[in-house]
Wavefront OBJ file of the C-alpha trace (Angstrom):
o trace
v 155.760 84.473 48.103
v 152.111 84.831 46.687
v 151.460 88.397 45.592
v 149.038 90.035 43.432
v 151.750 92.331 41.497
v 153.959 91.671 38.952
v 157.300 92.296 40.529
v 160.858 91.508 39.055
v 163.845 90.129 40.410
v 164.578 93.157 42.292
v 161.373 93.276 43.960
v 160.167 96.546 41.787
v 156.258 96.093 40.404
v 155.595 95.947 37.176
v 153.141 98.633 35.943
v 154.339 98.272 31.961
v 153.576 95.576 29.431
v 155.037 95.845 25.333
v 152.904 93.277 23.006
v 154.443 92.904 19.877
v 151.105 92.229 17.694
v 152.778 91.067 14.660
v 156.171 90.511 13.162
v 154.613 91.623 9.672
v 155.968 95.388 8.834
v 155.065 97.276 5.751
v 159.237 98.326 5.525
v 162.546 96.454 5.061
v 165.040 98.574 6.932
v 168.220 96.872 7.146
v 168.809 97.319 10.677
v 165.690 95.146 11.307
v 164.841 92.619 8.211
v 167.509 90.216 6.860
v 167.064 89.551 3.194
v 165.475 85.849 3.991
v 163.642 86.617 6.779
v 160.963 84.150 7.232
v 157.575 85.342 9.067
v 155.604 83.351 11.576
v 152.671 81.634 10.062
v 149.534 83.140 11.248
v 148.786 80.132 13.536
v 151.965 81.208 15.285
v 150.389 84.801 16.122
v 148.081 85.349 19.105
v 144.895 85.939 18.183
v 143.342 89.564 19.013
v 141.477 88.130 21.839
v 144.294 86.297 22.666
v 146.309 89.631 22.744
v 143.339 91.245 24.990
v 143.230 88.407 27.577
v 146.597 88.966 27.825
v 146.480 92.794 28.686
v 143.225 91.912 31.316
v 145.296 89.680 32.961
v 148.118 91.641 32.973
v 145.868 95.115 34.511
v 144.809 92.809 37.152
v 148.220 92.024 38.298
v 149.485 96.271 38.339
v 149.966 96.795 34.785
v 148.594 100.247 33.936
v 150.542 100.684 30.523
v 150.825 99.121 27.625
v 152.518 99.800 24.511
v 151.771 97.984 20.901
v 154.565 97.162 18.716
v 155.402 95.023 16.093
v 156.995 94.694 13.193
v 154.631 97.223 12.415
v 151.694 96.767 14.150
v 149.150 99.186 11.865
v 149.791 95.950 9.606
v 147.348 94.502 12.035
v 144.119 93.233 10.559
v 141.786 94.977 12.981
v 144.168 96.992 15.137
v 141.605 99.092 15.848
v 139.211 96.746 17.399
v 142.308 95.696 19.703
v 142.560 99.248 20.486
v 139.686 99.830 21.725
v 139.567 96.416 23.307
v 142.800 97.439 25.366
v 141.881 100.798 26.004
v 138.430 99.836 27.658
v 140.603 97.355 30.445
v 139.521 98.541 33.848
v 143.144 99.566 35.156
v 144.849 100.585 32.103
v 145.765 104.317 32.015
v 147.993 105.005 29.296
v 147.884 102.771 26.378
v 150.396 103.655 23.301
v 152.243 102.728 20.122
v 155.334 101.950 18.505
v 155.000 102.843 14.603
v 157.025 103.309 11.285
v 154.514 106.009 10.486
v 154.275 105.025 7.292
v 150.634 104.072 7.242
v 149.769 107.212 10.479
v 147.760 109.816 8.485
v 144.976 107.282 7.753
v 144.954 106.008 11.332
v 145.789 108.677 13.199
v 142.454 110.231 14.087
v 140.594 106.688 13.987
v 143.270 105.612 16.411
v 142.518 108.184 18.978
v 138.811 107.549 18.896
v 139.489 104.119 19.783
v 141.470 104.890 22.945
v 145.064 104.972 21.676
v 146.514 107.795 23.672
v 150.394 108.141 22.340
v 152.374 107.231 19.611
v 156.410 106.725 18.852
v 157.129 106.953 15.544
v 160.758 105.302 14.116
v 162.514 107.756 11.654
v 166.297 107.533 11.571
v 166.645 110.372 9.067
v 165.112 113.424 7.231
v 167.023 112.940 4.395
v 164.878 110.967 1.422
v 167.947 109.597 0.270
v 169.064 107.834 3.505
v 165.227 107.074 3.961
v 165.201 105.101 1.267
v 168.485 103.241 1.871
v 167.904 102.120 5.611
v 163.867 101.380 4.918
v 164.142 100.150 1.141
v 160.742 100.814 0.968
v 157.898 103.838 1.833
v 158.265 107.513 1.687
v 159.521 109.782 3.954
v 156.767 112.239 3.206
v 154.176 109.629 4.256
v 155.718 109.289 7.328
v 156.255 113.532 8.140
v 152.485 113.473 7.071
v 151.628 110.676 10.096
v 153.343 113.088 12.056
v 151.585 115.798 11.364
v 148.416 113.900 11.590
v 149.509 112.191 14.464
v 149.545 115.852 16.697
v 146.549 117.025 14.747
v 144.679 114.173 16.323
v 145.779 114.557 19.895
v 148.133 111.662 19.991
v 151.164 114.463 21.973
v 153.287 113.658 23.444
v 154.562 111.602 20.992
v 158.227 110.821 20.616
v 160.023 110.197 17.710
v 162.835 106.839 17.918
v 165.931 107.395 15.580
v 168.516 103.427 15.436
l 1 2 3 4 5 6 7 8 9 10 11 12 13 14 15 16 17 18 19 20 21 22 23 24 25 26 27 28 29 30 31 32 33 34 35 36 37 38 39 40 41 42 43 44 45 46 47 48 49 50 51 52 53 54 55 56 57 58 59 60 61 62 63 64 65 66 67 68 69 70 71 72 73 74 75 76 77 78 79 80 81 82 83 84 85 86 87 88 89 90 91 92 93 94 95 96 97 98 99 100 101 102 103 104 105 106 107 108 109 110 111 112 113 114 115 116 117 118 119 120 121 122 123 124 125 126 127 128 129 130 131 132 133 134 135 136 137 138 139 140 141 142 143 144 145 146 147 148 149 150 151 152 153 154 155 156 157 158 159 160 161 162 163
């Protein structure tokens, strides 16, 4: 059957599409990075017009959101370019993020001007102490601050992921 729509096995369309724009993150929580983790060479990466054909394609098939993750994808060279790349695809209505927050207060506001609607920010504790023994690295302040900066610059509802 030839169809237009992404469907899945069940016959349900597909209106949702997760990139993961890097497997770079600015943390090393040990849920996520083994000691010797090795990272892709950038060759391995797609390209941020490679990422963007990707999302065109993918509006003209029925996807209407799409959610950047990573690693930790304000690691991005030029995330905001792919932002606002994304963001201007005729079809896509709700375009969000998956972020340690670490790095949010400087791109929270810069973010939303490009088109970036939401964000989910990872914290599995409020407790500096714990912080620092899942991420081994960051502050939790930094990434209360994103928060905060996060709401100030319109990016509610925004949900916050605890592992």
């Amino acid at each position: 059957m030839i169809t237009d729509q992404l469907v899945d096995s069940f016959g349900r369309r597909i209106t949702y599409l997760r990139i993961s724009v890097t497997d770079m993150c600015n943390m090393r929580c040990v849920y996520c990075v083994p000691p010797d983790v090795k990272f892709l060479p950038a060759a391995q990466i797609l390209t941020l017009e490679e990422i963007a054909r990707v999302a065109r394609v993918a509006a003209g098939l029925g996807v209407r959101k799409v959610r950047l993750t990573g690693g930790e994808p304000l690691a991005r060279k030029n995330i905001l370019k792919l932002v606002r790349d994304i963001a201007a695809i005729p079809g896509i209505e709700d375009l969000s993020m998956t972020t340690n927050g670490l790095l949010l207060e400087e791109f929270a506001q810069p973010l939303a001007d490009a088109g970036l609607g939401r964000v989910n920010v990872s914290l599995d504790t409020l407790r500096p102490e714990r912080f620092k023994a899942i991420c081994r690295m960051g502050e939790l302040d930094a990434v209360l601050r994103g928060i905060d900066a996060a709401a100030r610059a319109g990016l509610e509802p925004g949900t916050v992921n605890a592992v």
